[in-house]
C-alpha positions in Angstrom: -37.7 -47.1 58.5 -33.8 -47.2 58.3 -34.3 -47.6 54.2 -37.3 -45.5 54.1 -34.7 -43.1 55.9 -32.0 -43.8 52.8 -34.3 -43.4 50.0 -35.1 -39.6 51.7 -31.9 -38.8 51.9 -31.2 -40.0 48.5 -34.0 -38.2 46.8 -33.0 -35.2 48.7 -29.5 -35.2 47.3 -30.7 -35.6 43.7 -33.3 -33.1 44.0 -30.0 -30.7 45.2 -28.0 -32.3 42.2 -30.9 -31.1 40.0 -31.4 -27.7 41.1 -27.2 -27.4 41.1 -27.1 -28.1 37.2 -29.9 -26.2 36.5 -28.9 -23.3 38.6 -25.5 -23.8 36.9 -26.8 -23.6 33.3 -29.0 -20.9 34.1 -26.3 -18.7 35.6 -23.4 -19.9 33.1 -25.2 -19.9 30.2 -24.6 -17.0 27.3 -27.3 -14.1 28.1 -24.8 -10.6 26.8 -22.6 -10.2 23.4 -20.3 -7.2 23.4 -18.9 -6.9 19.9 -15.8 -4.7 19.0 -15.4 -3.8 15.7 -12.0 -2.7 13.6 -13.3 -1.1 10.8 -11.8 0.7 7.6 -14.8 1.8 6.0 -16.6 3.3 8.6 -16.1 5.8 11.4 -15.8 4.7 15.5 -18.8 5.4 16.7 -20.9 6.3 13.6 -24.1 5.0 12.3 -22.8 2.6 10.0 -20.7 1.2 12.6 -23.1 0.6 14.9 -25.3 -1.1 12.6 -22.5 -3.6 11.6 -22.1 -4.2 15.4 -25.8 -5.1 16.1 -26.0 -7.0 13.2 -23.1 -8.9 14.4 -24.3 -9.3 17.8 -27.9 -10.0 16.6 -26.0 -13.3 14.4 -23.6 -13.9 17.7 -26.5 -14.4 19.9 -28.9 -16.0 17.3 -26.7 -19.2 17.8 -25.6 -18.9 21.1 -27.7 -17.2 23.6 -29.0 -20.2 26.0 -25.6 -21.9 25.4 -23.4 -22.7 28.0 -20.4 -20.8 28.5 -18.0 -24.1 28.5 -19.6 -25.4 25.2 -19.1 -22.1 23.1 -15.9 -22.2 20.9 -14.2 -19.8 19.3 -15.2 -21.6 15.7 -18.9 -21.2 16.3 -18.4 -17.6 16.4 -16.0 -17.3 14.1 -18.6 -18.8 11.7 -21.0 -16.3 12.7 -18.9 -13.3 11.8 -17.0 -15.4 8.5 -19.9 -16.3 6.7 -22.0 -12.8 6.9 -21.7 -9.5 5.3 -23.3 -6.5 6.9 -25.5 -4.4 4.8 -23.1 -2.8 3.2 -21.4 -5.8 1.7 -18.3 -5.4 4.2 -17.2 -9.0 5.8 -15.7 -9.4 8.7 -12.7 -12.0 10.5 -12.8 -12.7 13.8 -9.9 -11.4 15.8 -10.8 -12.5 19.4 -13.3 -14.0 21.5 -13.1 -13.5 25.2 -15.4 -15.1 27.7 -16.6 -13.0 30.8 -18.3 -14.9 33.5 -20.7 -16.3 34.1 -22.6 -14.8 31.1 -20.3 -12.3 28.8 -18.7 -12.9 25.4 -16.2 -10.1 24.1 -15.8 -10.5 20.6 -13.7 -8.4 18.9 -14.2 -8.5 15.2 -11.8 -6.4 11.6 -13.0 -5.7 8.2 -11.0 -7.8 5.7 -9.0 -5.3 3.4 -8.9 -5.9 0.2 -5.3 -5.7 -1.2 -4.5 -8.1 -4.1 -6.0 -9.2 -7.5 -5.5 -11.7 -9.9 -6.4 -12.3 -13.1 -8.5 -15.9 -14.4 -9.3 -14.5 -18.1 -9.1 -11.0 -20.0 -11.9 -9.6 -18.6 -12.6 -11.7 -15.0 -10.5 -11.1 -12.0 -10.7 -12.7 -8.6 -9.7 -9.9 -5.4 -8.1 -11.2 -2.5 -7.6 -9.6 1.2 -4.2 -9.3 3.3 -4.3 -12.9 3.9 -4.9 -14.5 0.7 -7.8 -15.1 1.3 -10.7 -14.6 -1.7 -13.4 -12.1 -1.6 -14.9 -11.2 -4.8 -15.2 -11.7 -8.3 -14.4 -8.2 -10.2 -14.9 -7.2 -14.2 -12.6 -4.1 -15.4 -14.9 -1.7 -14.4 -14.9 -2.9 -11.0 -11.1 -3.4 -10.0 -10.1 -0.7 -8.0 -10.2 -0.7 -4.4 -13.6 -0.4 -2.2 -11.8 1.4 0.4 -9.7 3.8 -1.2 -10.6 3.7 -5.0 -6.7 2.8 -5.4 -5.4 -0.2 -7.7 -4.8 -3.1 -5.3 -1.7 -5.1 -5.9 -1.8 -7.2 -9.4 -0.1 -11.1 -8.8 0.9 -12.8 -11.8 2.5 -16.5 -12.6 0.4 -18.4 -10.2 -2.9 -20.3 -11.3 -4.7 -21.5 -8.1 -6.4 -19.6 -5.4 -4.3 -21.7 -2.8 -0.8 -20.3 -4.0 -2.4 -16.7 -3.2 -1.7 -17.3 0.2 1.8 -17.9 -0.2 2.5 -14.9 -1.8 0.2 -12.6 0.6 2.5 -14.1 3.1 5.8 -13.3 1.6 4.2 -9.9 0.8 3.5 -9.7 4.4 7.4 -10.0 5.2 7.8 -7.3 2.5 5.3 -4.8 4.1 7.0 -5.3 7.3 10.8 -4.5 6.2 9.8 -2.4 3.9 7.0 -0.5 6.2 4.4 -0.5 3.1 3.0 -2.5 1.1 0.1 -1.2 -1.4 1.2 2.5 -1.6 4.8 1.4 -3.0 4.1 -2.0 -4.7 2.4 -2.1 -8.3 2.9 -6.0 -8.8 4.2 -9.3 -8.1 5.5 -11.8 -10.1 6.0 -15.6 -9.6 8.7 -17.0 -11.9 9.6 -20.5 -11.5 12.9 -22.2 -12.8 12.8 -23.3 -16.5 16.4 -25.2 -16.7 18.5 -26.6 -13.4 20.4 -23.3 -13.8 17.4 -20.9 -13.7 16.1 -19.7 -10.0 12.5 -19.8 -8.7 12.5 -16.2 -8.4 9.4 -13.7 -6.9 9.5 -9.8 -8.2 7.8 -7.1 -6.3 7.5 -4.0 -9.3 7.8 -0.7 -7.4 5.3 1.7 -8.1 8.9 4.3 -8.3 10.3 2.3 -11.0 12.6 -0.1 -9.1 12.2 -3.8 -9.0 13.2 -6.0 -5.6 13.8 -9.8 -6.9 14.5 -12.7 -3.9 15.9 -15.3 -5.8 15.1 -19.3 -4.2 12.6 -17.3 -2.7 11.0 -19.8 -0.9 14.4 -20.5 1.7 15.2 -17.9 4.4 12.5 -15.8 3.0 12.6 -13.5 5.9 16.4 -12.7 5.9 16.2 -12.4 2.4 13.8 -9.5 2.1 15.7 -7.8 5.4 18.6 -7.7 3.4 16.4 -6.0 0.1 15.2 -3.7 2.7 18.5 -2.4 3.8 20.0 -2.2 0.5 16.7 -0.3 -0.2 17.7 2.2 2.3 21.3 3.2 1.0 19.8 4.1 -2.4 20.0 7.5 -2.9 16.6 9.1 -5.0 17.9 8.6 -8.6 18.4 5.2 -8.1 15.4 4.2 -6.4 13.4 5.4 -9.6 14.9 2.4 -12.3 17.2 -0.6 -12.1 16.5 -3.5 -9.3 17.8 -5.3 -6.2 18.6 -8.5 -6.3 19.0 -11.1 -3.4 20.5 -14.1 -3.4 23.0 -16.6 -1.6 26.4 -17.2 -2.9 28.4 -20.3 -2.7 29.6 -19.3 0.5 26.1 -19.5 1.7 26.1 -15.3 2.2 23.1 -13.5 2.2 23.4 -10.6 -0.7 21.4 -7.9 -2.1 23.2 -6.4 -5.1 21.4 -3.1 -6.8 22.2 -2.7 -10.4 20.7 0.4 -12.5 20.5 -1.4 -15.8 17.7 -4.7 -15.6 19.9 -6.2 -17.9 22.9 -6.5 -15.8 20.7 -9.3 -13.3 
């Protein structure tokens, strides 16, 4: 009777572990998807938006609904958003993606802006967003800017996609010093060193005529383009309408930014 007693009790307690786990997966397991959405092209609140968001959701909970809380990462949902465009042909990064127990995820999702666009061949060109990262293939009909109907930002003297991220970076750094980006720059150039006594130099053409050059651009990037910026600053109209600014380090290892109104001069 004592082990008939044991073998009760031990069948009870695994009954109870059994109803615990399932009680746990029922109650933690992904049931609601609240998406959030930052959008450029359409208004808060508005039709289109609200279809983006259940379409979103609809993709969200397609792959996780039943899931349990603890085994949803941020990369399964960030999937779901990357790899989908709403009906509109809009696409999507994911920006955040909170969990809300026992059954909530917040997911808070931005329309990728396009900003940049190089060209692979006279008449193809490949568009980029804020990040580098690519988006479409245009013709010349189709180059101006979804959004806005504006020119995005032309990049020259690279020749992979990959190097597009490392100058949508440096542009980043611009846009922050400069407080702009697209409304004041027309184009970027990449010009690396030809001789031991040439610079690898990037050239940001203002759409107001001036030209901001970091020289050994890839170094102290950040200080470099603060110093452009407050030159930039001290320029009185006439001058910011021709000639450049040019930043490099002299042998004393000083930061400069030196405007001249004649190109010619650098």
């Amino acid at each position: 009777m004592k082990y008939l007693r044991k073998i009760v009790a031990l069948l009870c307690a695994l009954v109870l572990i059994v109803a615990l786990v399932i009680g746990f997966g029922v109650i933690f397991a992904v049931k609601n998807v609240n998406v959030d959405i930052m959008s450029y092209s359409y208004e808060d609140g508005g039709e289109q938006a609200e279809a983006a968001i259940s379409f979103y959701k609809s993709k969200i909970l397609a792959d996780c609904k039943g899931r349990l809380m603890l085994s949803v990462g941020e990369d399964s949902v960030k999937n779901d958003v990357e790899s989908n465009e709403d009906a509109n042909g809009n696409t999507y990064v994911l920006v955040s993606c909170e969990k809300q127990y026992p059954c909530t995820l917040n997911v808070t999702i931005r329309e990728r802006r396009e900003t940049f666009v190089r060209a692979t061949s006279d008449d193809v060109h490949e568009i980029y967003d804020e990040n580098g990262e690519f988006m479409r293939i245009a013709d010349e009909d189709n180059l101006m800017n979804k959004l806005d109907g504006a020119p995005d930002i032309v990049i020259e003297g690279i020749d992979t996609r990959a190097r597009v991220k490392e100058v949508a970076s440096i542009c980043a750094i611009f846009s922050r010093e400069f407080s702009a980006l697209r409304s004041v720059v027309e184009r970027v150039s990449v010009l690396e060193a030809v001789s031991q006594y040439d610079y690898d130099r990037i050239v940001f053409y203002l759409r107001c005529g001036l030209q901001v050059e970091l020289r050994e651009y890839s170094t102290l990037t950040e200080q470099k383009m603060q110093a452009a910026a407050a030159r930039f600053e001290k320029l009185n109209g006439d001058q910011k309408l021709r000639g450049g600014i040019y930043v490099m380090v002299d042998s004393e290892g000083i930061i400069k930014a030196v405007y001249t109104p004649n190109l010619s001069e650098s």
